[in-house]
C-alpha positions as CSV (number, residue, x, y, z in Angstrom):
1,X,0.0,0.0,0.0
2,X,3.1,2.1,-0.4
3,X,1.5,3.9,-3.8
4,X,-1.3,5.5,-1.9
5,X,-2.2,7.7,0.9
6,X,-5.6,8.3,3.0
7,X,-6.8,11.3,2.9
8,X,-9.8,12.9,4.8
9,X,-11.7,16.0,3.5
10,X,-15.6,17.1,4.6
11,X,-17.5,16.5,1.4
12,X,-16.3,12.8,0.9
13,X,-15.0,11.8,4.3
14,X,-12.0,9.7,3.8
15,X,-10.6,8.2,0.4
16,X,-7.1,7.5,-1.1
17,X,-4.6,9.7,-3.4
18,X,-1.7,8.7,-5.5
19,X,1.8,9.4,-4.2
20,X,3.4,8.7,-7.4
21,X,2.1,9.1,-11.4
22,X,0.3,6.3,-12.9
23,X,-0.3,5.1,-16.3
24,X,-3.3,3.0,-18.0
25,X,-2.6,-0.5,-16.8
26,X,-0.6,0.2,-14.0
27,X,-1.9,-2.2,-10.8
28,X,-2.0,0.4,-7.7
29,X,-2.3,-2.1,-5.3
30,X,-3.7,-5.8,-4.8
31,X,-5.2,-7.0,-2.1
32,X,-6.8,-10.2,-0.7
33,X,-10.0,-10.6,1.3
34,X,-10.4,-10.1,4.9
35,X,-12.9,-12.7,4.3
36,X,-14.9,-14.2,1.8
37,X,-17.6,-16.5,1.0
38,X,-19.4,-18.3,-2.1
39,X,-22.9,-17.8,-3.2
40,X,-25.5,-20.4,-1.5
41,X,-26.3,-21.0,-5.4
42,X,-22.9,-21.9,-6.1
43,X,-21.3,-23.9,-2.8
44,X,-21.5,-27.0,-4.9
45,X,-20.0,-26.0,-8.3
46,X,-17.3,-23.1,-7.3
47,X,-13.9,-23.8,-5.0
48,X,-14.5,-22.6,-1.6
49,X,-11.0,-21.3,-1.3
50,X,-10.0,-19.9,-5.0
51,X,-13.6,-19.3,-6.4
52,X,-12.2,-21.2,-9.3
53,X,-15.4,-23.4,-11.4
54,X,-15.0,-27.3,-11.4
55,X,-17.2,-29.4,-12.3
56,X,-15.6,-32.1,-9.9
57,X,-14.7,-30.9,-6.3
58,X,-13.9,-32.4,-3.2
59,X,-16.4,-32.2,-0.6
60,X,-15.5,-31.3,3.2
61,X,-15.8,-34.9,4.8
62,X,-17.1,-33.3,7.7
63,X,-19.8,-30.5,7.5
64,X,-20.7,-32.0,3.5
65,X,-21.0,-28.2,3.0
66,X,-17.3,-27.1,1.6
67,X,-16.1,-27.5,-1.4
68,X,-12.8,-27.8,-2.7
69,X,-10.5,-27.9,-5.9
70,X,-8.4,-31.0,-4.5
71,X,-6.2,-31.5,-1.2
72,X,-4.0,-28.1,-1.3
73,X,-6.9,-25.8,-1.5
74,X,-8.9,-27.6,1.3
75,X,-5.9,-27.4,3.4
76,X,-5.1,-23.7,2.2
77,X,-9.0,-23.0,3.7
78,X,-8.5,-25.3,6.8
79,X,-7.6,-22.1,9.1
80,X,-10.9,-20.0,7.7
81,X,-13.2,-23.0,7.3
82,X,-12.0,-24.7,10.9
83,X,-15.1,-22.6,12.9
84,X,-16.9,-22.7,10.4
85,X,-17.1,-26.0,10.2
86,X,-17.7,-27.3,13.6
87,X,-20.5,-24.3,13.5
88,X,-22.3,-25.7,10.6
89,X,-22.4,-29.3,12.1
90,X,-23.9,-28.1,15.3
91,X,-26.1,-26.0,13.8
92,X,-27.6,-28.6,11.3
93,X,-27.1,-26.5,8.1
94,X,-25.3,-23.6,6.4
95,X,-27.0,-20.6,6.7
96,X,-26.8,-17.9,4.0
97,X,-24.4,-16.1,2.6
98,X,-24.5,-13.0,4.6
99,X,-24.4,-14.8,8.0
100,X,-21.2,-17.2,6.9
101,X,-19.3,-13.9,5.7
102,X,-19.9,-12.1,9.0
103,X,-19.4,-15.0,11.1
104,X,-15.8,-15.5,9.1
105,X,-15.0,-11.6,9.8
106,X,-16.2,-12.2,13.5
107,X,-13.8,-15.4,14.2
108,X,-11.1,-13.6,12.4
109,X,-11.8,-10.4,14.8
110,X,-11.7,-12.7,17.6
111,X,-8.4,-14.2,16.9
112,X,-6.7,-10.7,15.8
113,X,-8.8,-8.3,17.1
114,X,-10.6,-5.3,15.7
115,X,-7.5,-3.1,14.9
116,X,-5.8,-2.9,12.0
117,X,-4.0,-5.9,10.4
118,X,-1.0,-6.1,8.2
119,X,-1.3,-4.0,4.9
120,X,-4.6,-3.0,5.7
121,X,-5.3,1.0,6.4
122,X,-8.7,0.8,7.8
123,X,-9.3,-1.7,10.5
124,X,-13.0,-3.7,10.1
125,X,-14.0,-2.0,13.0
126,X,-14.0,1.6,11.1
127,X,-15.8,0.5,8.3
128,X,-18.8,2.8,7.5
129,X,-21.9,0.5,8.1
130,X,-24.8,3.0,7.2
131,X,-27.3,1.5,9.8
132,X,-28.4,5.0,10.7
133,X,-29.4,5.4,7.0
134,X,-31.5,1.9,7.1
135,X,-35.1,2.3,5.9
136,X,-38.3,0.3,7.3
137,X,-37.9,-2.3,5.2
138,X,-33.9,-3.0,5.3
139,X,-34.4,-2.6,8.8
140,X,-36.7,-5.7,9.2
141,X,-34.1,-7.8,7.3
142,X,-31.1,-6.6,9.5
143,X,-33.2,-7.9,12.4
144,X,-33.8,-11.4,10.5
145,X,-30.2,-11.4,9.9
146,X,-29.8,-10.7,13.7
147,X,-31.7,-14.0,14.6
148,X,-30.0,-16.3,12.1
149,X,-26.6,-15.6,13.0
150,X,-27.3,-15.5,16.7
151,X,-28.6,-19.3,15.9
152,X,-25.7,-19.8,13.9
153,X,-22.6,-18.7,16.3
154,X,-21.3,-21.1,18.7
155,X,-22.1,-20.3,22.4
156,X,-18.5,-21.1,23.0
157,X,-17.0,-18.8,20.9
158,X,-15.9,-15.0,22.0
159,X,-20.3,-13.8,22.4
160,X,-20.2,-9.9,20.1
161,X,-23.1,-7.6,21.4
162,X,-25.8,-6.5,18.9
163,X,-24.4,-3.4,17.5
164,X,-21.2,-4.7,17.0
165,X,-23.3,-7.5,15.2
166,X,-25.1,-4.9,13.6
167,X,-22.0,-2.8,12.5
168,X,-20.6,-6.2,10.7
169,X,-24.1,-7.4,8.7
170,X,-24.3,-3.0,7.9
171,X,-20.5,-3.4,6.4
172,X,-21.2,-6.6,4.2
173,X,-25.0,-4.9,3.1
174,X,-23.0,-2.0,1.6
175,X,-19.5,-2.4,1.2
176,X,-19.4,-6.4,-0.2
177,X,-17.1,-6.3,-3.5
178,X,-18.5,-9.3,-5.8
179,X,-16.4,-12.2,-6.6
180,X,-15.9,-13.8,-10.1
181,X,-15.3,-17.1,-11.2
182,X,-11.2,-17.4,-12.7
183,X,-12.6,-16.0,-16.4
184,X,-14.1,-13.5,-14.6
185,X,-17.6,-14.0,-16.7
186,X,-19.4,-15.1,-13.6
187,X,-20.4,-13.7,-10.4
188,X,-19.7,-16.6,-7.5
189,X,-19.3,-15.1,-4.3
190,X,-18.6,-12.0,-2.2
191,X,-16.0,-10.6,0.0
192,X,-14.9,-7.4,2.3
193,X,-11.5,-5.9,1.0
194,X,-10.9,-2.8,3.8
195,X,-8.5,-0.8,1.6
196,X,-10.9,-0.9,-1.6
197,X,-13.3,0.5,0.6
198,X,-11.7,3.7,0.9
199,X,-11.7,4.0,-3.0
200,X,-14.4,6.8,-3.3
201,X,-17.2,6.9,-5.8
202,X,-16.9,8.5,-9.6
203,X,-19.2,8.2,-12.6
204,X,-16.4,8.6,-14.9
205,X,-13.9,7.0,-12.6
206,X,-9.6,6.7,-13.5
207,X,-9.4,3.1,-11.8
208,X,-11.2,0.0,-11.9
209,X,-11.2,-3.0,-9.7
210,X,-10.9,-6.7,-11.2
211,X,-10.3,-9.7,-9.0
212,X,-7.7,-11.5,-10.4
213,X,-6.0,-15.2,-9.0
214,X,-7.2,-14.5,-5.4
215,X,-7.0,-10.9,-5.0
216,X,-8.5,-8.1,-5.9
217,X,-6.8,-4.9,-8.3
218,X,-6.9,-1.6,-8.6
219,X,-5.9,-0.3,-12.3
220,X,-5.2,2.4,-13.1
221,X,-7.5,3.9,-16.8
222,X,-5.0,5.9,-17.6
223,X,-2.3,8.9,-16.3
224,X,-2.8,9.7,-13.0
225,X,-0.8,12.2,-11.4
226,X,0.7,12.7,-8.0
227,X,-1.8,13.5,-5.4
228,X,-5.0,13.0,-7.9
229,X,-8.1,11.2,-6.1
230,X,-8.2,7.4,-6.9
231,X,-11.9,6.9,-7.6
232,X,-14.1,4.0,-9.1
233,X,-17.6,3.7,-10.3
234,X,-19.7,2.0,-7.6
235,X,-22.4,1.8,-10.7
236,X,-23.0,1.1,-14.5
237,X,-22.5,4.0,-16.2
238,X,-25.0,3.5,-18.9
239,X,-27.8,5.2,-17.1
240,X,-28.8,8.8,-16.9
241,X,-27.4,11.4,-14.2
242,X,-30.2,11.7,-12.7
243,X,-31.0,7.7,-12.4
244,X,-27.2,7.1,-11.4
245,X,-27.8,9.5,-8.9
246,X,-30.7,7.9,-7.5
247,X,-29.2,4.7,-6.9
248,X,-26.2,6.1,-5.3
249,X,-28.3,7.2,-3.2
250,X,-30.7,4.3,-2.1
251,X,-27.6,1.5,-1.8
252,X,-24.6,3.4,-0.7
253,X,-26.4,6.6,1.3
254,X,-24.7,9.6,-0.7
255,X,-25.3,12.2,-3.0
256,X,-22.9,12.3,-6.0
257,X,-21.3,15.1,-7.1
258,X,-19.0,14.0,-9.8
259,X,-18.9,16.5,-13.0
260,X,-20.8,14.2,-14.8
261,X,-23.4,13.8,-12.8
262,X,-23.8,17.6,-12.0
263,X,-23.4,18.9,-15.9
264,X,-25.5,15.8,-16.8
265,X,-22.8,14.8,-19.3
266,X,-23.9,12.3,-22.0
267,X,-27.5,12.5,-21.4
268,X,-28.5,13.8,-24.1
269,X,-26.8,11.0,-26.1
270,X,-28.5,8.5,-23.6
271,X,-31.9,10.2,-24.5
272,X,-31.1,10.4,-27.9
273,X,-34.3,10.4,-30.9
274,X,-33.9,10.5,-34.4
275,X,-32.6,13.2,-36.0
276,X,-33.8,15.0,-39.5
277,X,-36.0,17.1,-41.2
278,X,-39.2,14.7,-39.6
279,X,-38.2,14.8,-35.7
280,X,-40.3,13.0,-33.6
281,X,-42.5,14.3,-31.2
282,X,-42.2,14.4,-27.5
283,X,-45.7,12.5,-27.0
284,X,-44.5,9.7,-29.8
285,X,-40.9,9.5,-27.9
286,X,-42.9,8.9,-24.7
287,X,-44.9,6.3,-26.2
288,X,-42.1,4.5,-27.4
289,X,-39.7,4.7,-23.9
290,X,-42.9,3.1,-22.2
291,X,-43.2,0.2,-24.7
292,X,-39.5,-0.2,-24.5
293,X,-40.0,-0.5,-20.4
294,X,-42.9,-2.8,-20.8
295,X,-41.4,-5.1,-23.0
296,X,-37.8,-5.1,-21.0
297,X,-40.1,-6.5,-18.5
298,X,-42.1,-8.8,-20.5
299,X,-38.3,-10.0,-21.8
300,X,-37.3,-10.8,-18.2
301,X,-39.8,-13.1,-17.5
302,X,-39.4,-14.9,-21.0
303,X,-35.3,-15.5,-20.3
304,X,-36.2,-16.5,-16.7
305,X,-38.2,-19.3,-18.2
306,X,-36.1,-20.1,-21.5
307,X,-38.2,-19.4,-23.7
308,X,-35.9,-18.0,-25.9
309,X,-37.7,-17.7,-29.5
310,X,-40.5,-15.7,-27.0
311,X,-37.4,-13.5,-26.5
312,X,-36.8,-13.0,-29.8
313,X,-40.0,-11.8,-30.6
314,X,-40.4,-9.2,-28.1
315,X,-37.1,-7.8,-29.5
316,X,-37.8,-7.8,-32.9
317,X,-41.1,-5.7,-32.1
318,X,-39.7,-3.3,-29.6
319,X,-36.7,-2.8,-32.5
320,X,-40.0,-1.7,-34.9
321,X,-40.8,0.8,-32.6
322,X,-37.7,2.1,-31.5
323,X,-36.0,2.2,-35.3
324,X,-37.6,4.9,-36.3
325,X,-37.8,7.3,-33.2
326,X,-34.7,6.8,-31.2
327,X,-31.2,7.5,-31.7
328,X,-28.7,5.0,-32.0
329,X,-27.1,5.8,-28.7
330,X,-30.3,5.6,-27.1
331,X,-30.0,3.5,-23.8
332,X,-33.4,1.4,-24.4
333,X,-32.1,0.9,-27.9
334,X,-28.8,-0.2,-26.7
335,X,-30.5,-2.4,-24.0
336,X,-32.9,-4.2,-26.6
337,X,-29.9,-4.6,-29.0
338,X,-27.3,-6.2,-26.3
339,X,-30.3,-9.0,-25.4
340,X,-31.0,-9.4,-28.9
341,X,-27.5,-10.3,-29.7
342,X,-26.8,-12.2,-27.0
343,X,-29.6,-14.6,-27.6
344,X,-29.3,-14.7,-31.3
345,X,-25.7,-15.9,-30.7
346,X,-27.2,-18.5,-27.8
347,X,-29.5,-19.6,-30.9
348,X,-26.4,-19.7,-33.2
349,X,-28.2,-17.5,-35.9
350,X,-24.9,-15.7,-36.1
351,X,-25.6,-13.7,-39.2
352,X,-28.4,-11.8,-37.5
353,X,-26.9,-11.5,-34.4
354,X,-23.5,-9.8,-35.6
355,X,-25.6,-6.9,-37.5
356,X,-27.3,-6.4,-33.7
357,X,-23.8,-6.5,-32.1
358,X,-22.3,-4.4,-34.0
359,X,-25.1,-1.5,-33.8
360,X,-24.6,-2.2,-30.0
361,X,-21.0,-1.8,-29.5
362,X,-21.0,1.4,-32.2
363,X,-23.1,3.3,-29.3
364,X,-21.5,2.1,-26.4
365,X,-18.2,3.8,-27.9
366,X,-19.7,7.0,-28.1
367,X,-21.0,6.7,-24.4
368,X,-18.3,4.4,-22.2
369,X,-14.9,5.4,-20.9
370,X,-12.3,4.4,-23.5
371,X,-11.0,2.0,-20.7
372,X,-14.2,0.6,-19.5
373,X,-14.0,-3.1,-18.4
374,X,-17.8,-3.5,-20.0
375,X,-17.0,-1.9,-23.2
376,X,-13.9,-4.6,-23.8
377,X,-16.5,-7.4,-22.9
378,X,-19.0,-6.2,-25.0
379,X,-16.3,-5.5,-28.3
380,X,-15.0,-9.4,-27.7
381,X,-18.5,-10.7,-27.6
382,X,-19.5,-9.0,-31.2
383,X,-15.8,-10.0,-32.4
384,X,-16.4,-13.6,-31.4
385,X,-20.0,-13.2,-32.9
386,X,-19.0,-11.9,-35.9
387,X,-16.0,-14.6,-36.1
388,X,-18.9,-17.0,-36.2
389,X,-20.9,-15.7,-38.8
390,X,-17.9,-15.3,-40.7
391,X,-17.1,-11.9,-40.9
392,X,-13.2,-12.6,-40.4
393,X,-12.3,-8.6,-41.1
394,X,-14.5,-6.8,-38.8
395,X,-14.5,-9.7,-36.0
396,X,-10.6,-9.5,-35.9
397,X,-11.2,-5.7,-35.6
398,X,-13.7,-5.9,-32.7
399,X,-11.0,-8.4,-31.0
400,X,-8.0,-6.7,-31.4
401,X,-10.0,-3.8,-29.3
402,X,-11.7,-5.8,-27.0
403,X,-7.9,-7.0,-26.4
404,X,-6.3,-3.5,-25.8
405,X,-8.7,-2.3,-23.3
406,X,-8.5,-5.7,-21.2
407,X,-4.8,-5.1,-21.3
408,X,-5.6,-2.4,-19.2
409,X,-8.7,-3.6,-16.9
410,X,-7.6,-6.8,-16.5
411,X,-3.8,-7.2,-17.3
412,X,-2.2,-9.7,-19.5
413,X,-2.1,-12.2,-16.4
414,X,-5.8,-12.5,-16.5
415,X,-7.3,-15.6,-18.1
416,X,-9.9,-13.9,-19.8
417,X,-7.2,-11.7,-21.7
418,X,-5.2,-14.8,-22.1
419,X,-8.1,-16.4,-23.7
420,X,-8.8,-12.9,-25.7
421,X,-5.0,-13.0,-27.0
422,X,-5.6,-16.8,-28.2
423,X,-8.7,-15.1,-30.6
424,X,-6.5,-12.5,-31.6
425,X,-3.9,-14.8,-33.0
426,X,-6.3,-17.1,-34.3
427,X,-8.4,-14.4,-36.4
428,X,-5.3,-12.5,-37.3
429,X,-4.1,-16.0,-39.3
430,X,-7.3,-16.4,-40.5
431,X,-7.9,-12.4,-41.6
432,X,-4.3,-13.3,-43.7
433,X,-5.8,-16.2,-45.2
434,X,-8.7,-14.4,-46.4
435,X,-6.7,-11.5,-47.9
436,X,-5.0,-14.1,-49.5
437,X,-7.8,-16.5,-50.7
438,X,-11.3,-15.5,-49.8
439,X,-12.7,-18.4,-52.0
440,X,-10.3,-20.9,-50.3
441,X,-10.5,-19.5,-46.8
442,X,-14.4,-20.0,-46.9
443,X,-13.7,-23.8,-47.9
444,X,-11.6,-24.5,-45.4
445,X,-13.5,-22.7,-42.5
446,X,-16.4,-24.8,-44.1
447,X,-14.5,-27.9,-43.2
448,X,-13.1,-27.3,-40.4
449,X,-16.5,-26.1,-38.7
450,X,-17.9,-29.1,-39.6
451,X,-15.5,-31.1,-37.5
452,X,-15.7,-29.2,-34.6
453,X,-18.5,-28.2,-31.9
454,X,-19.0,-24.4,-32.2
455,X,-18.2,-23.1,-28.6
456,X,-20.5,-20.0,-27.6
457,X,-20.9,-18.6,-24.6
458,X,-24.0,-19.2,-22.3
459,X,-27.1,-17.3,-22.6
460,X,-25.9,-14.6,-19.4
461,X,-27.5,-16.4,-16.0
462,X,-28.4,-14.6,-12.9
463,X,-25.2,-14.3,-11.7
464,X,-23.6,-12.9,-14.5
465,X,-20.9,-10.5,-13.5
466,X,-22.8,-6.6,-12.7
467,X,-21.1,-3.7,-14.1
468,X,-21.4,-2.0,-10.4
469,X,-18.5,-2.3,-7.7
470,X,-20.4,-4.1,-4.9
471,X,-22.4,-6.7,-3.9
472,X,-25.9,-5.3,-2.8
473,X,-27.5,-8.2,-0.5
């Protein structure tokens, strides 16, 4: 933590400043979880210690709840999982995933105490819990909470009193950074990392935050001088100001501030309509934002249920609405486009689906960071979409971007950008071939496909990785 400083100032409260200059790419610091837990969705399918995805693991022999790569990660967990264990025998059953992450920080607490611990600069205990800002409703889940972990904690174990309790479950509620599995495509789990913490709020942030082989990283977007603010985006920034704003607000109790938000920057790109001599009206652009709301909804419950043509469909009629009224940076146009590609590609009707892509990632270049982790996911997912439907030129074009700005999110260390760099080769050979010999190139694609299975990704589950910083419960 020797690149950074704290700093304390009244309109933000504390955060953390460069003490030397950064450059896109550079890691400021890493740092491993003070504790961390996976999904109750996922304890059977993800490694208990590494979050890594196995379709085989290695059960804890004792509690049948833990589960493990083979014998050097269950031994690697044995000091974390040791309580826990005995705990989750006595008690019958696991409880969820907000009581095992507390209990963990509360038998770690116990055997260090609540000060600070090596290369940490906040302890636990100084955390900002926001239980003063609790409405009715989150209220009345804290005190459920309460009761299960109460259940949960061994009577022989150090006994915490209820607002220390209170302070821990408030920490995890706001302040849990999400965990992803070793591709870094899924969400698996969720975790308290003190020092990230301090990393104050920006719409249009210069770091980002990846969690890479165990730890997590701060990146820096690009130069950062001496003294600047490190800040990240604790939300998506494809939303308007005022929106952004708003859920700021509601999960993490403040008001932003950010230029963005308070010059409304890129709004009126997000709210764009059609241009030209026949502009549409406000009543018509109304119409057509509801329908676009309505059928968002309608879309939910049709990929909830996998019924993926019904998808399809309500696309396809949302798109004949939207076409002619809304601009092509348009967030509901963008939003209709990104599920209709997706699925397409799920469907392998890659023709379609790379004409959809391609509209998508055109308007998220005009609205993301340069550097944004989401835009590099979204360019390799048209590149790999367009690779399918064998458009070898602009697929190797949406890769080779895709593969710059993960350099810089994620680092070349990362599997996903190791994965990205195998595409780039392979479409850069390919892209030669067809310069070459179009006719011959398409024959021996042809053939080749024919021998292999196409490998797409997954139509996106719940637990897809969010574009925000941290885990809401």
């Amino acid at each position: 933590m020797e690149n950074v400083d704290v700093f304390t100032c009244e309109a933000k409260g504390r955060g953390l400043k460069a003490v030397k200059e950064f450059w896109a790419g550079d890691v400021i610091f890493a740092e491993r979880a003070y504790a961390a837990v996976v999904f109750d969705s996922l304890t059977h399918l993800v490694c208990h210690t590494c979050f890594k995805r196995h379709e085989k693991l290695h059960r804890c022999g004792q509690c049948k709840f833990a589960h493990y790569c083979d014998r050097t990660c269950q031994k690697d967990a044995w000091v974390n999982h040791k309580n826990e264990c005995s705990a989750i025998k006595r008690h019958g059953k696991a409880p969820n995933e907000n009581i095992r992450l507390a209990a963990r920080i509360m038998w770690r607490t116990e055997k260090e105490g609540g000060g600070l611990t090596e290369g940490c600069l906040v302890s636990i205990d100084n955390l900002q819990n926001h239980v003063d800002h609790f409405g009715d409703e989150e209220k009345k889940e804290m005190r459920v909470d309460l009761e299960s972990f109460l259940e949960f904690w061994p009577p022989d174990n150090k006994q915490f009193g209820m607002q220390y309790i209170s302070h821990i479950l408030g920490v995890i509620n706001c302040n849990g950074f999400t965990l992803s599995d070793q591709r870094g495509l899924q969400a698996v789990g969720v975790g308290i990392f003190p020092n990230l913490c301090l990393v104050n709020h920006d719409c249009w942030p210069n770091c980002t935050v990846i969690f890479n082989n165990g730890k997590i990283e701060l990146r820096a977007l690009g130069k950062i001088s001496v003294g600047e603010e490190l800040t990240v985006s604790y939300v998506d920034f494809l939303n308007v100001s005022e929106d952004r704003k708003q859920q700021l607000k509601k999960q993490y109790y403040f008001d932003c501030t950010c230029e963005h938000c308070q010059k409304g920057i890129k709004d009126d790109l997000m709210l764009a309509v059609k241009e030209g001599n026949e502009k549409p009206s406000k009543e018509v652009v109304k119409d057509v934002i509801q329908f676009s709301k309505e059928t968002l909804e309608k879309i939910d419950e049709a990929r909830t249920e996998g019924i993926y043509h019904q998808v399809v469909k309500l696309c396809r009629e949302c798109l004949d609405k939207q076409d002619p009224v809304l601009g092509d940076t348009n967030l509901y146009l963008l939003r209709i486009l990104s599920i209709m590609s997706e699925v397409l590609s799920y469907l392998q009707l890659f023709d379609e689906a790379a004409g959809y892509s391609k509209r998508m990632v055109d308007g998220y270049m005009k609205l993301y960071h340069p550097n944004n982790a989401q835009l590099g996911m979204a360019l390799m997912r048209a590149g790999v979409t367009h690779w399918h439907a064998g458009l070898i030129e602009a697929g190797h074009g949406m890769i080779c971007k895709a593969y710059a700005i993960l350099l810089v999110t994620h680092g070349s260390t990362h599997p996903i950008t190791k994965d990205l760099e195998a595409m780039r080769v392979q479409s850069e050979m390919e892209l030669r071939m067809f310069q070459e010999n179009e006719f011959m190139y398409y024959k021996m694609r042809e053939a080749a496909l024919q021998n292999q299975t196409i490998q797409v990704m997954p139509e996106p589950a719940a637990n897809e990785i969010s574009p925000g910083i941290f885990q809401k419960k």
